[in-house]
C-alpha positions as CSV (number, residue, x, y, z in Angstrom):
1,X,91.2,147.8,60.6
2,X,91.6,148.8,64.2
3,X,95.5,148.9,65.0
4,X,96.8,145.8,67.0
5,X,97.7,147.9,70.0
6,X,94.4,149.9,70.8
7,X,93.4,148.0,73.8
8,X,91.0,149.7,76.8
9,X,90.6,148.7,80.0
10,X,87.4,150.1,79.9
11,X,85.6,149.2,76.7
12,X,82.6,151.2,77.9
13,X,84.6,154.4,77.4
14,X,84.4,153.9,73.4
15,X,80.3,155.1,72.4
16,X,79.0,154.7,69.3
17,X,76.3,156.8,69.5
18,X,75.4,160.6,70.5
19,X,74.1,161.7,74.2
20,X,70.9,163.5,75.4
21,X,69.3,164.2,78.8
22,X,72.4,161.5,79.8
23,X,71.4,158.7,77.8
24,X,73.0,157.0,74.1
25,X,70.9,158.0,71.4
26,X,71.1,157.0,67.5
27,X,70.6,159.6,65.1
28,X,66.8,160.7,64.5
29,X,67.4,160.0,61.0
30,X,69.1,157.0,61.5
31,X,72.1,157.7,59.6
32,X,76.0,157.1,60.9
33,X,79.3,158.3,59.5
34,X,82.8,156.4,59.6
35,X,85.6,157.6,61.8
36,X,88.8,157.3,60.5
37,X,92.2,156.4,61.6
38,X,94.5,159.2,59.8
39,X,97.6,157.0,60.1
40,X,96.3,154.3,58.2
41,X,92.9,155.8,56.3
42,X,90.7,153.0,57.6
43,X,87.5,152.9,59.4
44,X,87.9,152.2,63.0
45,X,84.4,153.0,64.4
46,X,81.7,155.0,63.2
47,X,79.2,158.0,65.0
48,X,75.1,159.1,64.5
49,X,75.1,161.3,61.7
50,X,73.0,163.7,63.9
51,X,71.1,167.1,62.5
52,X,68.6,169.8,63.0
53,X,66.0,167.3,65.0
54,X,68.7,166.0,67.3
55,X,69.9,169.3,68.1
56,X,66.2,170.7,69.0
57,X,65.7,167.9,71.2
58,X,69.5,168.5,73.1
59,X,68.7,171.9,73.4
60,X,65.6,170.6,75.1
61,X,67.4,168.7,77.7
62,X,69.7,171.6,77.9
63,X,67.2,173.9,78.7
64,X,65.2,171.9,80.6
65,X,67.8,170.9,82.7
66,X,69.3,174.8,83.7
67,X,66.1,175.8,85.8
68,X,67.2,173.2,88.4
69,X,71.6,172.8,87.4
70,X,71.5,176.9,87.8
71,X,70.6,176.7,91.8
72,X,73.1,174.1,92.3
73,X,75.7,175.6,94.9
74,X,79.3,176.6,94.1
75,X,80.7,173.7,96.3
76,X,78.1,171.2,94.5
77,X,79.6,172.2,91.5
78,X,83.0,172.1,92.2
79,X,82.6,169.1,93.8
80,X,81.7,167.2,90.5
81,X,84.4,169.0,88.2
82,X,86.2,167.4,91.0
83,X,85.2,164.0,90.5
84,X,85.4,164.6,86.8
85,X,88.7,165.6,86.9
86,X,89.5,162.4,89.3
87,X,87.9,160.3,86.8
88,X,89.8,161.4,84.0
89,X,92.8,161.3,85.2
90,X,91.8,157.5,86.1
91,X,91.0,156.9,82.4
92,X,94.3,159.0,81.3
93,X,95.6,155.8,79.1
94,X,92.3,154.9,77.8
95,X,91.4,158.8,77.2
96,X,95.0,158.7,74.9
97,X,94.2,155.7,72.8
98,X,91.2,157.4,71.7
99,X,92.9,160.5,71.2
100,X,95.5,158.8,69.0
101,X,92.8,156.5,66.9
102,X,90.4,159.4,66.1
103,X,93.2,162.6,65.9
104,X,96.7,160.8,64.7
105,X,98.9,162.5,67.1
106,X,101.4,160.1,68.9
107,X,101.0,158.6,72.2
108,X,103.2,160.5,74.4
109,X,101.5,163.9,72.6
110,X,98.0,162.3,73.6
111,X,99.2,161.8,77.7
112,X,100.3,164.7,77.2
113,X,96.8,166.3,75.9
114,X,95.0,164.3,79.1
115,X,98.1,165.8,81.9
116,X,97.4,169.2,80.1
117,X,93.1,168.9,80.4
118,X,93.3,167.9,83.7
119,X,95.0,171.5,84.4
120,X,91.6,173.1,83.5
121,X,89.1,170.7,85.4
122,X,91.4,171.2,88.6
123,X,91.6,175.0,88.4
124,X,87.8,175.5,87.3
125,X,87.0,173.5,90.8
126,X,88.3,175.8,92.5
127,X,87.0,178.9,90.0
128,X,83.5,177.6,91.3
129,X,83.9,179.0,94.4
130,X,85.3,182.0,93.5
131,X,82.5,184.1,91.4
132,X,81.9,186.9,93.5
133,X,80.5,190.3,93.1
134,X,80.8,193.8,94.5
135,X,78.9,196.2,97.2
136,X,79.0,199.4,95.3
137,X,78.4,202.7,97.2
138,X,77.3,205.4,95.1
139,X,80.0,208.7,95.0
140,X,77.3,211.1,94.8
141,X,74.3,209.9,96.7
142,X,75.8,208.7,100.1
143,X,72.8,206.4,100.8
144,X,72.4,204.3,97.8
145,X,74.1,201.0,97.7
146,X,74.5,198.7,94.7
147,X,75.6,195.0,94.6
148,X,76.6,193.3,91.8
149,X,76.0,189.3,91.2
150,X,77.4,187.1,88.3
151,X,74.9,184.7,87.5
152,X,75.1,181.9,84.6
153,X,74.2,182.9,81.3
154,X,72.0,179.9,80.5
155,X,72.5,176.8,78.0
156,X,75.6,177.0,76.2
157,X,77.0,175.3,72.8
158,X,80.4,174.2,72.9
159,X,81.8,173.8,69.2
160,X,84.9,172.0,69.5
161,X,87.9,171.6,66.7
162,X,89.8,168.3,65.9
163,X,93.2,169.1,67.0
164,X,93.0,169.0,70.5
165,X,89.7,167.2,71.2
166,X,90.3,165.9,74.8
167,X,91.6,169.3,76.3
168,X,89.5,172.3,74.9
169,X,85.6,170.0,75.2
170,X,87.4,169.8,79.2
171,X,88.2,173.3,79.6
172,X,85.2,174.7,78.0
173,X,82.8,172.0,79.9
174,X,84.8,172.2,83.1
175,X,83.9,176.1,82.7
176,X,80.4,176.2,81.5
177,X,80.3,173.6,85.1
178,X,82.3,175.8,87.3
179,X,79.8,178.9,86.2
180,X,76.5,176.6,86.5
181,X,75.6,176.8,82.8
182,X,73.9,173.8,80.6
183,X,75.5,172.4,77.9
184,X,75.0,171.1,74.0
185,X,78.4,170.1,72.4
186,X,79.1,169.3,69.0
187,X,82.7,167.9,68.6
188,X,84.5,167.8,64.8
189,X,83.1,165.0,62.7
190,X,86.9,163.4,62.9
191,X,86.8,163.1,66.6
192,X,83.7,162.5,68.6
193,X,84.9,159.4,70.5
194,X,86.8,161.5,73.2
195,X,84.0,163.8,73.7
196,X,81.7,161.0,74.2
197,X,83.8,159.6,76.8
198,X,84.0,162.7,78.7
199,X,79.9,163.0,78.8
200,X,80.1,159.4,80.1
201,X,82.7,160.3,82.6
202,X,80.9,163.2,83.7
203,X,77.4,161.2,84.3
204,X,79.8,159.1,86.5
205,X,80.9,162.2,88.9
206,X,77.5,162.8,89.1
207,X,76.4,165.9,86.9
208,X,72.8,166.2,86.8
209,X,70.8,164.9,83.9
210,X,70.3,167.3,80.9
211,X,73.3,168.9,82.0
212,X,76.0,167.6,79.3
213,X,74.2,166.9,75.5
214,X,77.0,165.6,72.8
215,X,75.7,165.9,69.3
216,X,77.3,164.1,66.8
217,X,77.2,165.6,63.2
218,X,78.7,164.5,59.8
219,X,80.7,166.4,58.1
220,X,77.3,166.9,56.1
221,X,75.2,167.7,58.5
222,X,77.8,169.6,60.7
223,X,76.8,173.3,58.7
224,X,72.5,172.6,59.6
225,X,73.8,171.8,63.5
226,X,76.1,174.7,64.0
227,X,73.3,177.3,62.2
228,X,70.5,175.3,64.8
229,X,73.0,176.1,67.8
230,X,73.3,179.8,66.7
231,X,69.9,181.3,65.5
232,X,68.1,179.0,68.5
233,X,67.1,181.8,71.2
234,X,67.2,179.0,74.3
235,X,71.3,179.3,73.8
236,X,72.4,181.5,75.4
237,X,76.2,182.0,74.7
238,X,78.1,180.0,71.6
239,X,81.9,178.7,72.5
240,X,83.6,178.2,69.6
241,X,87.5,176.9,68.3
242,X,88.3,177.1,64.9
243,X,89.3,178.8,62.0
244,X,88.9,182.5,61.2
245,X,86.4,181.6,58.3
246,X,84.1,179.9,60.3
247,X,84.1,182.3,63.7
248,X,83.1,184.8,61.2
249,X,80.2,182.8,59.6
250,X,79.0,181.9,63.1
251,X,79.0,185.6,64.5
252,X,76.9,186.7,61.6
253,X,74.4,183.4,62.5
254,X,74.1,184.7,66.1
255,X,74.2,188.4,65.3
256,X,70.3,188.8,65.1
257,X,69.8,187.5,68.9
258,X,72.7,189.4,70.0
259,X,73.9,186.0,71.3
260,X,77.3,185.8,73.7
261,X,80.4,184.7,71.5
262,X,83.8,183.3,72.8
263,X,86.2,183.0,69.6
264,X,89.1,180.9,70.0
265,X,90.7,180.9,66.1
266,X,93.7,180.5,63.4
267,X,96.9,182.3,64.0
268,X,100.0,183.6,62.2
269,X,102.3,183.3,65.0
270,X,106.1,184.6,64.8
271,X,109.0,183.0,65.6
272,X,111.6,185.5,66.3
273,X,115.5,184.1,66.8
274,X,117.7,187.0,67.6
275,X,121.7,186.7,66.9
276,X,122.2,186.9,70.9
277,X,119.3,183.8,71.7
278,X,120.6,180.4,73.2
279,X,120.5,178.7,69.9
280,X,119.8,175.1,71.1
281,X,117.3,175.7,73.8
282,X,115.5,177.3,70.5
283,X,116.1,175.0,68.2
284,X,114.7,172.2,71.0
285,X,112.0,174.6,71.9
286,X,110.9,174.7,68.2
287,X,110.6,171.2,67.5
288,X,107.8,170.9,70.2
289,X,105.8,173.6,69.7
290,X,106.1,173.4,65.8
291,X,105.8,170.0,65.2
292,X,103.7,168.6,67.6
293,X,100.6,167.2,66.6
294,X,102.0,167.4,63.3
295,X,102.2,171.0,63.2
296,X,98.0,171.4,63.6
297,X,98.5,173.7,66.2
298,X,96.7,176.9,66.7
299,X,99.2,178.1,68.8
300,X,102.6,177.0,67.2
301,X,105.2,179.2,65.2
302,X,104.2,179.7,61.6
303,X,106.8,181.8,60.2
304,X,110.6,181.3,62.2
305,X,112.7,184.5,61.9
306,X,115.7,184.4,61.9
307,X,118.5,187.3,62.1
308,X,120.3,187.1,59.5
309,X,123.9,186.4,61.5
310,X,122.8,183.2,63.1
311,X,120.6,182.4,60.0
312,X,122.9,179.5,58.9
313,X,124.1,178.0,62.5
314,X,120.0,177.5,63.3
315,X,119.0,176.5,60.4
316,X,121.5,173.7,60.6
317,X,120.3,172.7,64.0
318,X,116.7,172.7,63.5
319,X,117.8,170.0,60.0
320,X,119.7,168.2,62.3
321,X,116.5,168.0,64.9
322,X,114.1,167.3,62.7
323,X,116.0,164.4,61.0
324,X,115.9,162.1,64.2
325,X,112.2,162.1,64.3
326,X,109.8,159.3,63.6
327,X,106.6,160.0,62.1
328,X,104.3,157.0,61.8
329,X,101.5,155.5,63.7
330,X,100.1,157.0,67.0
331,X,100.6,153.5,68.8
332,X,103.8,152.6,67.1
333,X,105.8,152.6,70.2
334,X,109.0,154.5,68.1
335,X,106.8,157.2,66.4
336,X,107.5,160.5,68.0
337,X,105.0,162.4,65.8
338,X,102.1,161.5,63.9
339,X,99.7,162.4,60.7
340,X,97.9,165.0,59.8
341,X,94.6,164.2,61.1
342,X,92.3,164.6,57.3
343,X,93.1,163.9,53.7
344,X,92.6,167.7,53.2
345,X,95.3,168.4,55.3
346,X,97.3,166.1,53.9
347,X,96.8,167.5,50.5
348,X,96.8,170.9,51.5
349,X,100.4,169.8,52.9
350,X,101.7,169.3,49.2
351,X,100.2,172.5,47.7
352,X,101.7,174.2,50.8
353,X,105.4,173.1,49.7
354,X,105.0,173.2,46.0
355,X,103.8,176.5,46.7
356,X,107.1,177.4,48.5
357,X,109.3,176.2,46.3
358,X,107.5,178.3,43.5
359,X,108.5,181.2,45.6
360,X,112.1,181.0,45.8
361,X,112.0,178.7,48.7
362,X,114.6,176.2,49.4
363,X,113.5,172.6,50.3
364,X,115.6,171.2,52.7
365,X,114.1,168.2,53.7
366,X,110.3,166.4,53.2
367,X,107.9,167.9,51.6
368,X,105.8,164.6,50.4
369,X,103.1,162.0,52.1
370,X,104.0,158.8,52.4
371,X,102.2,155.3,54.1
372,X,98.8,154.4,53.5
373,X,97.4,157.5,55.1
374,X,97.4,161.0,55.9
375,X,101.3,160.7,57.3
376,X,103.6,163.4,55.2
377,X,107.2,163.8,56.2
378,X,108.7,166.7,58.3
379,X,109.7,169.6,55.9
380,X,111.9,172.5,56.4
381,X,111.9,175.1,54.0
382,X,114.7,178.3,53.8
383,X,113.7,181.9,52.4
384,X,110.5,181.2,50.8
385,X,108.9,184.7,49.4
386,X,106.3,186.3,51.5
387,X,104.1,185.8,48.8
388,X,103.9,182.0,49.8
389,X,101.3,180.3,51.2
390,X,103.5,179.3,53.8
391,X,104.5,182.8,55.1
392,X,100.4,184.3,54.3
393,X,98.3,181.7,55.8
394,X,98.2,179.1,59.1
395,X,100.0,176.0,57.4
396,X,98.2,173.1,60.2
397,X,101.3,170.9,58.4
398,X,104.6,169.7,59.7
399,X,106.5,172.0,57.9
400,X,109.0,174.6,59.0
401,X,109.3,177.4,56.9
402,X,112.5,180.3,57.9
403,X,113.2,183.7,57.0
404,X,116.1,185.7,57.4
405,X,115.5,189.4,59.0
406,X,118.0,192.0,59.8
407,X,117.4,193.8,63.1
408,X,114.6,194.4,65.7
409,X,112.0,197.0,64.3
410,X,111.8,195.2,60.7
411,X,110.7,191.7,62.5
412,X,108.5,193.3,64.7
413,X,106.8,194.8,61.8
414,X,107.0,191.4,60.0
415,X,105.4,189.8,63.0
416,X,102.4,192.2,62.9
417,X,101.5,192.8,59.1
418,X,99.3,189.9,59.5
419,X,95.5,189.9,60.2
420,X,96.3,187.2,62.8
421,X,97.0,188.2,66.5
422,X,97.4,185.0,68.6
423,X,101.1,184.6,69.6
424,X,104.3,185.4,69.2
425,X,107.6,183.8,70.2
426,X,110.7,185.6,71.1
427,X,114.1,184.4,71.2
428,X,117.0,186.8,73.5
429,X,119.2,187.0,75.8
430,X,118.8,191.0,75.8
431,X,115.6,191.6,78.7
432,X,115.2,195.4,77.1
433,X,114.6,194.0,73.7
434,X,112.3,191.1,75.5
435,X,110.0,193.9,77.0
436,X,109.9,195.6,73.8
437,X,109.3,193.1,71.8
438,X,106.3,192.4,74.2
439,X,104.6,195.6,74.3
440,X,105.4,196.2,70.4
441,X,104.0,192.9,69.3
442,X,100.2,192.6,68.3
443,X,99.5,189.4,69.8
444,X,97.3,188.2,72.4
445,X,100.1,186.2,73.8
446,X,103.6,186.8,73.4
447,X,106.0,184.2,74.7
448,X,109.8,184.9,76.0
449,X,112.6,182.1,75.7
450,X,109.8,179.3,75.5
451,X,107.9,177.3,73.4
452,X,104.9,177.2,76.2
453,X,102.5,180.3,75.1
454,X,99.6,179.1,77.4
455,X,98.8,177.2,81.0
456,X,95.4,176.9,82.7
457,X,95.8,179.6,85.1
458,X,96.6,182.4,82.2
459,X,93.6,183.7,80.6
460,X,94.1,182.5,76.8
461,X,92.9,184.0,73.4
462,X,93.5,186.2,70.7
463,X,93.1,189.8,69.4
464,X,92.6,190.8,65.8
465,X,90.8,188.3,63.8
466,X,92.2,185.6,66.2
467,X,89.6,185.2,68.4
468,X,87.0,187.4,71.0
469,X,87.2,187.0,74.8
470,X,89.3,184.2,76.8
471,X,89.4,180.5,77.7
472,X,90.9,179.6,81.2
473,X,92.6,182.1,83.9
474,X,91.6,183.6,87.2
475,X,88.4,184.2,86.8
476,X,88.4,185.2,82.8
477,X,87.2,182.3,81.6
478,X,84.2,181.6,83.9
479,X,83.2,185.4,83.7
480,X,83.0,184.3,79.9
481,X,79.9,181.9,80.5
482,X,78.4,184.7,83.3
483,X,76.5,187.6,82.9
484,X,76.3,190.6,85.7
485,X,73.4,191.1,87.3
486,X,73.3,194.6,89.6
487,X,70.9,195.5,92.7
488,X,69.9,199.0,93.5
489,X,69.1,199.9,97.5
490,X,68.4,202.9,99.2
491,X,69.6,202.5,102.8
């Protein structure tokens, strides 16, 4: 049952089936799979169960499609990220009701997730325009000249998580745009509708046909699609958001073409609260990046730190936070926070706390599901062991899990004995320990007295085995989808 307050304006923007060479196509097999609303567990619309023949034929378009899309000029380009961007931003309320139907987060998270896209088609507008190369004169041959050109790479597959649907298919089309590359994207099987909408929208600002391909794939067929989109030598470069496990098992797919990679994966983020931080700007600043989209955030704290003569006081506050929110239905206009967005996760949730517990962890609050759905209530969790799942792995839960520490160099060294290397937080008032704490921390983002470890205009991605190369920034991301081409003159 669809809830009683998803309305569009603009039905159109909801399609049911996948897109090829800009036009709606059903599965080849003819098979569909349900998409489900993770607040309630029922079936609100349903998407081609696409495979191996549907990808061949997107790749096709692709393909076909970059001989002409890779002479388009700069301004052409930027002009219809432009228009794309424009049109988004028209849709922004319709764009959020889908996010909040397929994903589960709240309302005001999904505006928020449309506002924050829009960052990436207006800067990669501009980034269309601005991929240059050099005039090189040789040091020890005074009349040879070289010039260097970035050029696209050629078709590109865009593999795109569940958590933030809307915001990283826009960045990493906007980009693959801005550089002049062809597209195939596969979204998650749990949210294809926003994806779908954003191929539509982009056939509206006038991107060529072939350009943008949106396969579809069940959770079934998912594993045949993303193998097809690897080992197939007409793509060129693979994009790719997700976990750890599954960056890995793509790089070996693509290892025997040599094939570009961009990694964007889990982390083990610290949060580090030192006795001298502004306690309530931290405790606030937690809550959002913690527990939004119920905690399935690549990007969000995993394991707070807290020193160990503040332990108490912040502890108390982030209780007291957490206990005013409202976790229930996306379009329930007093839910602040919503599900988990799959009955794995939702599961995975339990084990998590039980887990904790087991460990000498103190549960302070939560720690069950509740509702008809995937919903589970926000938990906080004191001194669990660092044998915990909690403290080892990426939780994607809303649970809060805090440990005490005694001074700078330990937490540093907590912060790093982790294969994970997205980001980190820091919490201080003192700007020496600040600096340190930045160059000392292995992460490929460490944030200072905020909870914002990313904008569009900062280059974005991890180090470790969190991720290869970089989404967004001046330049970094769009060099990403290029490769360099050099020219050798004697004068």
């Amino acid at each position: 049952m669809v809830h009683s307050n998803f309305k569009l304006a603009e039905p159109s923007l909801l399609l049911t089936k996948g897109w090829i060479n800009d036009e709606q196509v059903s599965a080849a097999s003819g098979k569909t799979f349900d998409v489900i609303d993770p607040a309630n567990g029922d079936v609100w619309t349903s998407a081609p169960a696409m495979d191996q023949v549907d990808t061949d034929k997107a790749i096709a378009a692709a393909t076909e499609a970059f001989k002409s899309f890779s002479q388009v000029t700069a301004r052409q380009r930027a002009r219809m990220i432009l228009k794309l961007d424009e049109l988004v931003r028209e849709h922004k309320e319709d764009l959020a009701q889908l996010l909040v139907m397929e994903s589960g987060k709240a309302l005001v998270e999904a505006r928020a997730e449309v506002d924050y896209a829009t960052t990436y088609s207006w800067l990669m507008a501009g980034e269309a325009e601005r991929i240059q190369g050099e005039a090189i004169k040789a040091n020890d041959n005074p009349s040879m000249r070289f010039f260097t050109q970035k050029v696209p790479i050629g078709p590109v597959a865009l593999l795109c998580p569940w958590n933030f649907p809307l915001v990283i298919v826009l960045r990493k089309m906007a980009t693959a745009l801005a550089a002049g590359c062809t597209m195939v994207i596969k979204p998650s099987p749990e949210t294809p509708t926003t994806t779908l909408a954003l191929a539509l929208l982009a056939q509206k600002a006038g991107v060529p046909k072939g350009v943008v391909n949106v396969v579809t794939a069940s959770n079934e067929t998912t594993p045949e699609v993303g193998k097809k989109l690897c080992e197939d030598k007409r793509i060129k470069k693979v994009s790719f958001t997700g976990s750890t496990a599954i960056g890995k098992l793509l790089m070996s797919l693509c290892a025997p073409s040599l094939k570009k990679m961009t990694l964007e994966l889990g982390g083990n983020g610290g949060w580090v609260v030192f006795d001298d931080a502004e306690l309530e700007k931290s405790a606030d600043a937690l809550m959002a990046n913690k527990l939004r989209h119920a905690g399935q955030v690549c990007v969000c704290a995993n394991r707070v730190f807290v020193q160990k003569g503040v332990f108490d006081k912040f502890a108390a506050l982030v209780e007291e936070r957490m206990r005013k929110l409202k976790f229930g239905h996306g379009l329930d206009h007093d839910s602040t926070n919503g599900p988990v967005t799959t009955e794995r996760g939702a599961a995975r949730a339990v084990t998590l706390v039980e887990d904790a517990v087991n460990n000498g962890g103190k549960l302070v609050m939560g720690g069950k599901r509740f509702g008809t759905g995937y919903l589970f209530e926000p938990t906080l969790v004191l001194g669990a062991g660092r044998e915990a799942q909690v403290y080892r792995e990426e939780m994607f839960a809303p649970i809060v899990s805090l440990y005490p520490f005694e001074d700078e160099d330990e937490v540093v060294e907590l912060c790093n004995a982790t294969d994970m290397g997205l980001s980190n937080y820091v919490w201080t008032q003192n700007i020496s320990r600040a600096w340190r704490c930045f160059e000392r921390l292995e992460s490929g983002t460490v944030a200072i007295n905020t909870a914002n470890a990313n904008t569009a205009e900062s280059p974005f991605g991890g180090i470790k085995e969190s991720g290869i190369g970089k989404e967004g920034g001046l330049h970094h991301g769009v060099d990403e989808f290029c490769v360099i081409k050099v020219a050798a003159m004697t004068v």
